[in-house]
C-alpha atoms as one frame of an Amber mdcrd trajectory, in Angstrom:
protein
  39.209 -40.482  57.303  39.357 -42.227  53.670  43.137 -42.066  53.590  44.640
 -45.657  53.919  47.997 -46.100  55.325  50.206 -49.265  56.578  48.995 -49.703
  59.971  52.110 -49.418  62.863  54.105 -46.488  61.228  54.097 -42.685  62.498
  51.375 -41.093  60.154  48.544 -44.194  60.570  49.078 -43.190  64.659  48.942
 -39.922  63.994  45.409 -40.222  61.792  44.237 -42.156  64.782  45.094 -39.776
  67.523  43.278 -36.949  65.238  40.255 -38.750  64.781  39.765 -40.163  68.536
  40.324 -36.763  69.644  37.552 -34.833  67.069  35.092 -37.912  67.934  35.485
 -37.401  71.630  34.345 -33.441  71.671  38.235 -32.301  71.186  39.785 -34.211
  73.936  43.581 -33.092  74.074  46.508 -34.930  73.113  47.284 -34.652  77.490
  44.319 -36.099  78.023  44.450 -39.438  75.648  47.958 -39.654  77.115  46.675
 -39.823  80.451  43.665 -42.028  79.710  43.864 -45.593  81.111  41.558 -48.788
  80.538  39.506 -48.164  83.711  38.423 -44.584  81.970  36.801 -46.580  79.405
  33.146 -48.393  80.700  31.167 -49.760  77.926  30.212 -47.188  75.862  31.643
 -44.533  78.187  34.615 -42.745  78.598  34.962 -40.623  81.977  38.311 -38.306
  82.553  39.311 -35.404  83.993  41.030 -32.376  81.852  44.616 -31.627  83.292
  44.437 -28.027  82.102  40.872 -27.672  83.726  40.652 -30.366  86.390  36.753
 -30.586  84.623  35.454 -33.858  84.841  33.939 -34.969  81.712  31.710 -38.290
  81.282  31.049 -38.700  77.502  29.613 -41.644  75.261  31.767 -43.137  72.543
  30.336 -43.439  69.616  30.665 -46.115  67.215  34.230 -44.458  65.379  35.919
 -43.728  69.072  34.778 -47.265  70.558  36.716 -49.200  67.713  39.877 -50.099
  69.694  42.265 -49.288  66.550  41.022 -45.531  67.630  41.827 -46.616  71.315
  44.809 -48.781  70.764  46.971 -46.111  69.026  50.342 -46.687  71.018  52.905
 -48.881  69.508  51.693 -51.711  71.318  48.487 -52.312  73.171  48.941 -51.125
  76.560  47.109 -52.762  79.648  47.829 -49.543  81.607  47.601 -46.661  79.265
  44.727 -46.526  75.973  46.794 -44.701  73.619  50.326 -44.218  74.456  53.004
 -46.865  74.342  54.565 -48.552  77.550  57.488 -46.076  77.672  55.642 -43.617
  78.865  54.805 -45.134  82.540  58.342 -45.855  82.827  58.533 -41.968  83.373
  58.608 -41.250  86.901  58.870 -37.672  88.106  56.010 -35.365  86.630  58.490
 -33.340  84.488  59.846 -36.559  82.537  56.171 -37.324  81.850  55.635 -33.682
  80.531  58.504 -34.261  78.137  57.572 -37.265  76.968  54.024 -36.056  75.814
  55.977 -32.966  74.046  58.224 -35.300  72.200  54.880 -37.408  71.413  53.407
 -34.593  70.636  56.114 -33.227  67.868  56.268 -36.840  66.058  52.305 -36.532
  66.065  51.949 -33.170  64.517  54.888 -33.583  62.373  53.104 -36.650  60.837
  49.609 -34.833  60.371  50.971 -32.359  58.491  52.108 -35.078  56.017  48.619
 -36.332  56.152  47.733 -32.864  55.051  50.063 -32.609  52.187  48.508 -35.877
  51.091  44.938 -35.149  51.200  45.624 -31.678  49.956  44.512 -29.200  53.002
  46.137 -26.080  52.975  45.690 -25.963  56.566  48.652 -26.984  58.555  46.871
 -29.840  60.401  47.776 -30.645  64.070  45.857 -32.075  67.024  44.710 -29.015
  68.021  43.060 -28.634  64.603  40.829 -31.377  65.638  39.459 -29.421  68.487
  38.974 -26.851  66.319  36.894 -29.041  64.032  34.820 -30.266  66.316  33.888
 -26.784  67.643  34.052 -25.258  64.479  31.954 -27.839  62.508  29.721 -28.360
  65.797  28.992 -24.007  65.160  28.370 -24.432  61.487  25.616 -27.282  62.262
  23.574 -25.029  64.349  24.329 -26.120  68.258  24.291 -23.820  70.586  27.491
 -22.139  71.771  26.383 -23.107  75.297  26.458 -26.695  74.633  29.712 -26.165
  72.042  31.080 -24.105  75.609  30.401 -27.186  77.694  31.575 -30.036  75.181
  35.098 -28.246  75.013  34.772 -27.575  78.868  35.127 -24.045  78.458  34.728
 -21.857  81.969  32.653 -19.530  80.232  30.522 -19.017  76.506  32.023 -15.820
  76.399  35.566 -18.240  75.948  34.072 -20.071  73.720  32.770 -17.168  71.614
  36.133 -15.616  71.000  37.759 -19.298  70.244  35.188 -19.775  67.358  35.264
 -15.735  65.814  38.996 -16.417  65.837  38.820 -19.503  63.497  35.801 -17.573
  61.452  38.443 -14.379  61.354  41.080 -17.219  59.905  38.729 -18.446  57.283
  37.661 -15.222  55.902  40.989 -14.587  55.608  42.298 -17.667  53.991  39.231
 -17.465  51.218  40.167 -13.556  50.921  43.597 -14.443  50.132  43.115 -17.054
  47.991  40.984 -14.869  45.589  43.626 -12.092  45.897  46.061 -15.072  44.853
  43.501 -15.989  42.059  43.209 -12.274  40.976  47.261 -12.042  40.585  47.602
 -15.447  38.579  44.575 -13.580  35.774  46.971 -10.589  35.447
């Protein structure tokens, strides 16, 4: 959050995408490509999840309401919140698709650059921000049924097995970094 970039290059977007999407419960990168102005009411933001078809109704708080969260694309975008104007030039639903992929690549490759400069080992992505929010969202003692519904899992058994994975990958990443410590002493 405290890392300052120029504004209008790859890596400031990037930051912004990663930071609308742990505000808003781990909204997917599909998702804020698909949002539009008309989503956004006040202090509400109402979509529905591709992968899911869930409909979702959420308040924005005070970080996800500032429009340099919302106006991520290239250029502000009467159409579209996030993405720039290119993308509703796209006209069959596999063009689209592509598009978001190829967003999706310059994204990630740029939050992992972000990562190298704030010094997370983690290889950060947008998906990491889902994982966040659940993950931090666990650790602050809310329930896994409300975690299960903010993520807009079918089931808390899904949502269960999503956060002992990233609890599995954390005990292991502090295991091998004392092995790694251990090796250095000798």
């Amino acid at each position: 959050m405290a890392l300052e970039m120029e504004p209008g290059i790859p890596v400031h977007h990037a930051k912004n995408y990663f930071l609308f999407s742990y505000y808003c419960r781990g909204i997917n990168f599909s998702d804020i490509a698909f949002l539009k102005w008309p989503n956004i009411e006040g202090e509400r933001m109402n979509y529905v999840r591709k992968k899911t078809g869930e409909a979702f109704n959420m308040k924005l708080f005070a970080r996800t309401g500032d429009h340099r969260l919302l106006q991520t694309g290239i250029l502000p975008n009467p159409r579209r919140v996030c993405v720039p104007d290119t993308f509703d030039r796209r006209k069959t639903a596999t063009s689209i698709d592509n598009r978001i992929d190829k967003m999706l690549k310059v994204v990630n490759k740029a939050l992992k650059e972000i990562g190298a400069k704030c010094d997370i080992n983690t290889p950060l992505t947008t998906y990491v921000a889902r994982h966040s929010f659940a993950m931090n969202m666990k650790r602050n003692g809310v329930a896994v049924s409300i975690i299960s519904e903010a993520l807009g899992h079918d089931s808390e058994k899904t949502t269960k097995i999503y956060l002992d994975s990233f609890e599995n990958d954390a005990l292991d990443s502090a295991v091998e970094m004392l092995v790694a410590k251990h090796r250095a002493a000798d």
